[in-house]
N, C-alpha and C positions, 0 to 999 in steps of 0.2 A: 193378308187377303182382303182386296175390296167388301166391305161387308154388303149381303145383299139378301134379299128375304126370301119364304117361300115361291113368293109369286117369282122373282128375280128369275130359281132357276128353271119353275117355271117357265119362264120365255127363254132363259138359255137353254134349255131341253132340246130344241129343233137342231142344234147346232153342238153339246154335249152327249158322249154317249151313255151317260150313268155317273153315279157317285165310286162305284162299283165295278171290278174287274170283270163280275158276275154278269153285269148290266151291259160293258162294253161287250162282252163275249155275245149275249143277244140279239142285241143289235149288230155286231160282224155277221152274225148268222140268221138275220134277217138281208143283207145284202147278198150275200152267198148263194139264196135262195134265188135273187136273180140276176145272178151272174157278175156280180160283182167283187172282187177281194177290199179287202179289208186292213189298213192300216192303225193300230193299237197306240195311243201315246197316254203315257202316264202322266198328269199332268204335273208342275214343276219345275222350277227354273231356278239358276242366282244361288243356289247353296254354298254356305260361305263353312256351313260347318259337317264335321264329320259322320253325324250323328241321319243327319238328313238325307245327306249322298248315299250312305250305306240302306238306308230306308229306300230308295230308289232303286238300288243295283235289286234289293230284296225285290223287290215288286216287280220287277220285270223276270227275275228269275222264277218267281213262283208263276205269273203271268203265260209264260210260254209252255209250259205243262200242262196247263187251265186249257189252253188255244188248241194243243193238239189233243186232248181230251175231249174234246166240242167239235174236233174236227174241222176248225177255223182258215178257211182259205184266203191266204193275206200273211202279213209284215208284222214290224213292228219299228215304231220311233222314235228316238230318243235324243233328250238334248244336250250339248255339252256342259251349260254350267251346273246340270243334273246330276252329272255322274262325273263331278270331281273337278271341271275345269278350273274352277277359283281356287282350288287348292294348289294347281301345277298338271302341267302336261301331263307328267308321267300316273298323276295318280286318275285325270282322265283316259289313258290309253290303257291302265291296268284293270280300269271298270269296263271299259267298252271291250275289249277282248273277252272280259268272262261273261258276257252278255252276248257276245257273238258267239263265241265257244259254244253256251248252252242253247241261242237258237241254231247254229249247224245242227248239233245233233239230233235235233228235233225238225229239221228241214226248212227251218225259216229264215227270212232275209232280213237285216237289219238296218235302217233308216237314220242318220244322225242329220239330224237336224241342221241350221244354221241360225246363227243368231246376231245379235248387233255386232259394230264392223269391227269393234276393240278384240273379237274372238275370233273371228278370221281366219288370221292365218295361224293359230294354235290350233285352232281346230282341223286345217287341212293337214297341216304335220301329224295331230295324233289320228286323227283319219287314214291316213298314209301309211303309220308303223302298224295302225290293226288289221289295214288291208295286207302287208304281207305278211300276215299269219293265218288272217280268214278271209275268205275272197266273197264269204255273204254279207257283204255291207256295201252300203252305197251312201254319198255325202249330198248334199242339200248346197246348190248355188244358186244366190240373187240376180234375176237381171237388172235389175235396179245398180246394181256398184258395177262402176266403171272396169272392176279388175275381174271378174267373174267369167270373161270370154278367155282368159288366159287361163284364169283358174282351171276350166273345163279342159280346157289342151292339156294342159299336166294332167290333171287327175284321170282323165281316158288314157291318156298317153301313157301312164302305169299300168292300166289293165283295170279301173276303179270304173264305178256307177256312177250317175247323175242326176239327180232329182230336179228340176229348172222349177225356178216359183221367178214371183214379181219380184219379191221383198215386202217387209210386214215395216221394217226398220225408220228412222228419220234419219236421215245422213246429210253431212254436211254436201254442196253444189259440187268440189272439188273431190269427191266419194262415188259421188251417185246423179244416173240421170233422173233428172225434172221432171220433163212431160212424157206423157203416156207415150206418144209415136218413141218416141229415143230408146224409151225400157223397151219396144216390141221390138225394134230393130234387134235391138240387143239379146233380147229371147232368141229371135230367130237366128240371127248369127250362132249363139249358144248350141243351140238344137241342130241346127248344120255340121257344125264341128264336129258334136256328142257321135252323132250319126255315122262317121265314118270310123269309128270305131268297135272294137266286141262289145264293150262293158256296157250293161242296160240303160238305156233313159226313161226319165219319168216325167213324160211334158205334165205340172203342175197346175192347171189353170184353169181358170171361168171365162178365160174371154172368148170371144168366139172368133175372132180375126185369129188366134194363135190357135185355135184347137182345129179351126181349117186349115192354116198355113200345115200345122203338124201331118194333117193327115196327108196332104199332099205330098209331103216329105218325106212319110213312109209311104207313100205307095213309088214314088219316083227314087228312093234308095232301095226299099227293096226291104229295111229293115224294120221290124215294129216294134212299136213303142209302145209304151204304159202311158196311160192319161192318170192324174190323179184330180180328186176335190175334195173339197172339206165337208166334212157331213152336215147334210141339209142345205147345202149351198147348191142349188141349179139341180137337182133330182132329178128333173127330165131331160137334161141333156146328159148327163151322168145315164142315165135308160138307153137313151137313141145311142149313145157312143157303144155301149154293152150290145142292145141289140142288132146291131151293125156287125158286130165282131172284134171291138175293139177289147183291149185290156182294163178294165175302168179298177180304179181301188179310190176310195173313202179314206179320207184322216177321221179317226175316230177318239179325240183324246175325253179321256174321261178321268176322273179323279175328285177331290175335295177341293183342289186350288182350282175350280170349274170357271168363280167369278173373274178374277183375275182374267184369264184367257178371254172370259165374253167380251170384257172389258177393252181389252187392246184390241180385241178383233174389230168393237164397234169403232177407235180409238184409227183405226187404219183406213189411209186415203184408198178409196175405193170400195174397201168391204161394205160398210157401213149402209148404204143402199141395197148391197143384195143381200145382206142379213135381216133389216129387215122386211126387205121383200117376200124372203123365204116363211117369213112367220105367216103369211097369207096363202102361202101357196102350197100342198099336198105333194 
């Protein structure tokens, strides 16, 4: 863990939701209040050993009992090298099913994540085997990599969800597009696709060129969408989308590996200015 002090998480606080599952629950139900759901992620990545994974599956299994006790309206998210990826496909696909398993019963949907480009397509495979056993999950694609408009086509095209983000990732030119207009195209192509299908989508985003493009796309399909944002990132447009009538939900991750996360957040082209923009702004 990047080491980093009091004050540290002090300023990651705008953008963290607790140390504490107790803390993140708070805070969902401080959005809740006005009209916002709530997206839960426990922080932690990269687990290489068994001991750790299995500390993850725990926490989100106790996690979602906590959620419907507090009456938490919202998700939850989860990453692949979290829950087994580095160990082999199968022992990720055998964690994320009892994580969906136990949010079904409990009425909640589950979020997997996406991560750098080497997990890919392990990830859309055990994504894929846990979607046909639990149809409450939905998988996380980059517009940023060139392959993620096809990605979307299959994974709708099985009856799966889609979470559309930019990408957090650095990928090599031959991976991923460059400049900003090229990833919007590519969102938007995304989000067209997504659209003509059942399975939910969740336009990801702070930009405002894509969060008007979205809404014109549900009004002119007819279907609607989920908007998500990262907690503490744009608050008042996260409001006006809510108040509107939109579906708005918060990434809410919280956990002890808090620095780490601030770290690469501030560490990403683009974030970096509206992180710390948000530190000024209520």
């Amino acid at each position: 863990m990047v080491a980093l002090d009091g004050i540290g998480f002090a300023f990651a606080r705008k953008w963290i939701a607790g140390r504490t599952a107790g803390e993140a629950i708070l805070r969902a139900k401080e959005a809740n209040v006005i009209g916002e759901g709530a997206i839960l992620n426990y922080l932690g990545e990269a687990y290489g050993k068994e001991r750790d994974v299995e500390k993850s599956v725990g926490r989100y299994l106790s996690l979602l009992p906590e959620m419907k006790s507090a009456r938490v309206i919202g998700s939850i998210s989860v990453k692949p090298t979290q829950l087994g990826l580095l160990e082999g496909e199968a022992e990720l696909v055998r964690n994320c099913a009892k994580v969906a398993s136990a949010a079904g019963r409990l009425g909640y949907f589950v979020w997997v994540d996406m991560e750098e480009y080497r997990c890919v397509d392990a990830t859309i495979r055990a994504y894929l085997a846990v979607l046909g056993r639990h149809r409450n999950v939905g998988v996380c694609l980059q517009a940023k990599l060139r392959r993620s408009l096809k990605d979307a086509e299959r994974v709708m095209g099985m009856g799966g969800s889609v979470r559309i983000v930019k990408g957090a990732y650095t990928e090599p030119e031959n991976l991923a597009y460059g400049g900003r207009n090229a990833v919007r195209r590519n969102y938007v192509a995304m989000m067209e696709c997504c659209v003509g299908h059942r399975g939910a989508v969740m336009v990801a985003t702070h930009d405002d060129y894509l969060t008007s493009a979205a809404i014109r796309l549900e009004r002119r399909s007819g279907k609607r969408l989920q908007f998500g944002m990262l907690n503490g990132i744009r608050p008042r447009l996260a409001k006006e989308l809510s108040d509107a009538g939109e579906d708005v939900n918060i990434y809410m991750p919280f956990g002890e590996e808090w620095a780490d996360y601030a770290v690469r957040r501030l560490r990403e082209a683009g974030h970096a200015p509206l992180l710390l923009r948000s530190v000024f702004q209520g």
